[in-house]
C-alpha positions, 0 to 999 in steps of 0.5 A: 277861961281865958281861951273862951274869952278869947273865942267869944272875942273872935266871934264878936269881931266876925259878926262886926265885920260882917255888919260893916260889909252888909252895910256897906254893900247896902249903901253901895246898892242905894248909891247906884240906884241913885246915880241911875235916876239922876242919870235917867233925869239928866238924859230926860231933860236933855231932850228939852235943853234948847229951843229947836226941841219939839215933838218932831225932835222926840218921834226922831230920837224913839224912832233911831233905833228903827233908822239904824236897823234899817240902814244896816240890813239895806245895807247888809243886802247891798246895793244893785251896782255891787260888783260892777255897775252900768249905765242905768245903775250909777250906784258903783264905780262903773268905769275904770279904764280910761278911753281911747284916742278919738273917743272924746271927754266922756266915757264909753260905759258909765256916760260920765266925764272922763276926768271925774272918773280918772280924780274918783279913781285916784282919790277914793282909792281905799273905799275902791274895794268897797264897792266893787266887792260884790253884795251877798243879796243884792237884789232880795227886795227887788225880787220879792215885789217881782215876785208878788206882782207876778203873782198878782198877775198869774191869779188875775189872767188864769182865775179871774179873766176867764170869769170875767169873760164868761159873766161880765157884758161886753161893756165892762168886758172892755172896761176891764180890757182896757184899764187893766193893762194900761194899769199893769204897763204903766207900773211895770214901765215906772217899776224898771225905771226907777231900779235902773234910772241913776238918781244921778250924782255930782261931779267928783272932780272940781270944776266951775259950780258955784254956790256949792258946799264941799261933802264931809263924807266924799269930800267933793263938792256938794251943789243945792239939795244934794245929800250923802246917801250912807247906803251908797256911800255917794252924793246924790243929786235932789236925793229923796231917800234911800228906797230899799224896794228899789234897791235904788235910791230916789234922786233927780232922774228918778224921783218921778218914776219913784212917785209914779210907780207907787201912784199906779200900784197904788191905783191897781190895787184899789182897783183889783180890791174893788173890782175882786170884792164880791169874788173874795166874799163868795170865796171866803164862805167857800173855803169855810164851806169846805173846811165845814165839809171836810168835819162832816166827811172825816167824822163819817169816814171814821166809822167806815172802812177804807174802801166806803169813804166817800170822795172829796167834796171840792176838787184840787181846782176849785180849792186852788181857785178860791184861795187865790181870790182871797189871797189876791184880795188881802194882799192888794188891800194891804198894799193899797193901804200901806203904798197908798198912805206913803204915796199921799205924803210924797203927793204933799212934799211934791205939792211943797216943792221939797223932798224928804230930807227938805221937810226936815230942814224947811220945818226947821229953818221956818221956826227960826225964821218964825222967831225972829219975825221973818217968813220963810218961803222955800225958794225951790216952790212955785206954787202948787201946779207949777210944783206939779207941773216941774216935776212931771215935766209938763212944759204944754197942755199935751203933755199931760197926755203923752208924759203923765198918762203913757209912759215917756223917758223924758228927762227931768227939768235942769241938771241938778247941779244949778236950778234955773226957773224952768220954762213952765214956771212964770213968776219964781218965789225968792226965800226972805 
């Protein structure tokens, strides 16, 4: 009697145990759920604890996840200087012997002050291995708008030129003569200048600048719209952003190229849309044509021997040339569409008078200023054509001519480091 006491005691206290250790867990999972959402409410609110907060700082923080995945495969591909640099690339290291005797300041190779390569030598000798171990891709997208460019080219002078020539009156003959190829220089002239063009960068060394402010990442000093590019690992003069199709980024000597590669791709590709719009309909009910006759003969052949299957409708030219047509198409309407909408809003940052990085800051520095009672004028502005006419280095009438519509290598307005009023603007636009 006692021992099934005993057992039924034993029994009970195990169901006991296992109660309290249900309920405990239970509890435990409601605890953490409910840490959760107070945790979820507390990172909700944060994004709304202060005044700066808008809906420019919310679209900032959804999209960095997009910016690191960005800045981690641009950089995983390296950049052009990797390995050794040149005079055009300016991203690397380009010179580490010091000169000669008799050679004076600058340096032979790099075209930079002798003394600030000799401090960037001494002083960044850790980050030295960095640069110059070369990249494992170095050029991917480089090559790929080459590629597809190249492409675009080879369809336009085998399938559609002799087409043209063929169908087309003397006049349009001319016109597409002659717009063409000035389209195609003009892009191929501010493609190579933008991916060798160094953005150009400030001194390492000190010197007599004033008004600066010292890089946290380089410690060095830091002129007026200068910003750490991460890519780089380097300051860059007027720096834009960073462009991976350039494998470059885009800065004071090279920000026009930039803008006037993307203006005349741009341009050539609403034109070849244009210009290929009835070819590509004509072809795309080709094809489909073909894959309809294709059905019918594959049907027949399949009640036929080997030796009667009739021959193939369209031969390998005529496939081959119509889905070229449609491959052309598509792909200059896609870029149209994509280059064109990126090369309209650094139409209006320019009409601004700022750069990427400056929009961000501007908007800011106008909302505090807008509290308080005050107007914010960016005092790199002059006005709307004179913007225009600073950045395209457009000093007399003519040069609309020879600097804007031809290609011309002229060098930007200042040094970057100091920003003087350029001889084209009149009256210069003080911040408040």
């Amino acid at each position: 009697m006692r021992s099934r006491q005993r057992m039924f005691a034993a029994v009970m206290r195990l169901l006991l145990k296992c109660l309290r250790l249900g309920r405990r867990r239970r509890f435990k999972l409601v605890r953490q759920a409910g840490q959760l959402w107070h945790y979820g409410r507390l990172c909700l609110r944060s994004l709304l604890y202060n005044s700066f907060t808008n809906s420019d700082v919310v679209l900032d923080s959804l999209f960095e996840p997009v910016y690191w995945l960005v800045d981690h495969v641009t950089r995983w591909f390296g950049v052009v200087s990797a390995g050794g640099g040149g005079r055009g690339s300016g991203l690397g290291v380009s010179c580490a012997a010091p000169g000669k005797k008799g050679q004076g300041p600058w340096c032979g190779v790099c075209f930079f002050p002798r003394a600030c390569v000799l401090s960037l030598l001494s002083s960044t000798g850790q980050m030295l291995p960095a640069l110059l171990t070369p990249a494992p891709f170095p050029q991917v997208f480089v090559a790929l708008v080459i590629g597809l460019t190249s492409s675009i080219v080879a369809i336009v002078y085998i399938c559609l030129l002799p087409l043209i020539l063929q169908t087309y009156t003397p006049a349009w003959i001319c016109w597409h003569l002659t717009y063409g190829h000035w389209n195609l220089v003009m892009i191929v002239f501010h493609y190579y200048k933008a991916i060798t063009t160094s953005p150009g960068h400030p001194p390492q060394a000190k010197n007599d600048l004033t008004g600066v402010s010292i890089c946290r990442k380089c410690i060095a000093p830091k002129p007026a719209r200068t910003h750490h590019c991460s890519i780089c690992n380097r300051c860059v003069l007027k720096m834009d952003h960073h462009c991976p199709w350039l494998n470059n980024c885009v800065g004071h000597y090279n920000h026009r190229y930039f803008f006037s590669f993307c203006l005349f791709m741009t341009m050539g590709c609403i034109y070849c849309s244009i210009s290929g719009w009835d070819m590509f309909r004509d072809a795309y009910a080709a094809i489909e044509r073909m894959k309809l006759l294709e059905k019918e003969r594959l049907q027949v052949a399949a009640n036929q021997t080997y030796y009667q299957t009739p021959p193939p409708t369209f031969s390998f030219r005529q496939r081959a040339f119509h889905k070229s047509v449609v491959y052309l198409w598509v792909l200059c309407s896609s870029v149209a569409l994509a280059l064109g909408a990126l090369t309209l809003w650094h139409a209006a940052l320019i009409t601004r008078g700022e750069t990427s990085i400056e929009r961000h800051i501007n908007r800011k520095e106008r909302q505090r200023l807008q509290k308080k009672g005050k107007v914010f004028r960016n005092p790199y502005s002059y006005g709307s054509w004179d913007n225009w006419k600073v950045f395209l280095g457009v000093d007399v009438p003519r040069h609309w001519l020879t600097r804007v519509l031809l290609p011309s290598p002229h060098l930007p307005h200042g040094t970057g480091l100091s920003w003087e009023l350029p001889p084209c603007v009149r009256e210069p636009l003080l911040a408040i």
